[in-house]
C-alpha positions as CSV (number, residue, x, y, z in Angstrom):
1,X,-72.7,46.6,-81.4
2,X,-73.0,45.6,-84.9
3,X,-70.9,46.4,-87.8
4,X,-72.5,46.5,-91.3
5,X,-70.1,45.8,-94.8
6,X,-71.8,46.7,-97.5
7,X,-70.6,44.2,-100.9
8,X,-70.5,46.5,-103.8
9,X,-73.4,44.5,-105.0
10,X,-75.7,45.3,-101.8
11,X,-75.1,49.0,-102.5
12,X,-76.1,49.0,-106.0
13,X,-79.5,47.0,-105.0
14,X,-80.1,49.9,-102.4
15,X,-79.6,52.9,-105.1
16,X,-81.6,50.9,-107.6
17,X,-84.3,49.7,-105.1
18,X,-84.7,52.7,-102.8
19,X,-83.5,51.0,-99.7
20,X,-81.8,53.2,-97.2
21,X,-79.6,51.9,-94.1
22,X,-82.0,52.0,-91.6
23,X,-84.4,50.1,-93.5
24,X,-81.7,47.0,-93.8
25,X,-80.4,47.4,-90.1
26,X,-84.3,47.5,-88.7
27,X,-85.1,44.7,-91.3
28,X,-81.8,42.5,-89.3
29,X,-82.4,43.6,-86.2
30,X,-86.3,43.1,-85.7
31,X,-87.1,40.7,-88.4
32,X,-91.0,39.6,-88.9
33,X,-89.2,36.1,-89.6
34,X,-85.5,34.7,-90.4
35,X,-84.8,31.6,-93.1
36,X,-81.5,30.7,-92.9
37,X,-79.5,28.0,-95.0
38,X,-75.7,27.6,-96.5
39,X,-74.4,29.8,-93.7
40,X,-76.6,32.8,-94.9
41,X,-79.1,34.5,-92.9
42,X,-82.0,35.6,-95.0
43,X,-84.2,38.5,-92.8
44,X,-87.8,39.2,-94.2
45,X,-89.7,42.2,-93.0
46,X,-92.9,44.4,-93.8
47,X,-92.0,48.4,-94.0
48,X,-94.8,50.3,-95.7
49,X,-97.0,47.3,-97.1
50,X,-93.9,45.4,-98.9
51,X,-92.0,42.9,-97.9
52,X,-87.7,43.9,-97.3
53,X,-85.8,40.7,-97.8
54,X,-82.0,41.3,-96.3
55,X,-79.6,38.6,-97.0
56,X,-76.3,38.2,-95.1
57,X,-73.6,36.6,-93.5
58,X,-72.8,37.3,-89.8
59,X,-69.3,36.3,-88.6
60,X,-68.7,37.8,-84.7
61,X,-69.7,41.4,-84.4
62,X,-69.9,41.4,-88.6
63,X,-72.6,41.5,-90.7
64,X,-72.0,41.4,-94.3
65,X,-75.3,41.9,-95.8
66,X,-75.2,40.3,-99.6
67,X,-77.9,41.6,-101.3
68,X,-81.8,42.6,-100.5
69,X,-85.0,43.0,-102.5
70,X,-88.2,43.9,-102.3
71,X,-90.5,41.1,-102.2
């Protein structure tokens, strides 16, 4: 299993953007496509007709998502 971190930056994106939890881990988890380059994962998926770009780093069972947008 998993284990989110959350950078202090990644939270304030969710509280200004309206992204909840499950959003980011169904965004990682099931991605509609992945882009990754300088050791970042970036995760793209459609939830309710926009796009949820998650980007993080994952190191073992960690995932230390960076920052996300809606695209």
């Amino acid at each position: 299993m998993m284990e989110f971190i959350l950078t202090n930056h990644a939270r304030k994106r969710m509280a200004e953007r309206g992204i909840n939890l499950n959003q980011i881990k169904e965004t990682i988890d099931f991605p509609d496509y992945t882009i990754r380059k300088d050791g970042k994962t970036e995760a793209h998926k459609e939830i309710n007709h926009k796009i949820l770009k998650v980007v993080y780093i994952q190191k073992g069972k960690f995932i230390r998502i960076i920052t996300l947008i809606w695209k």
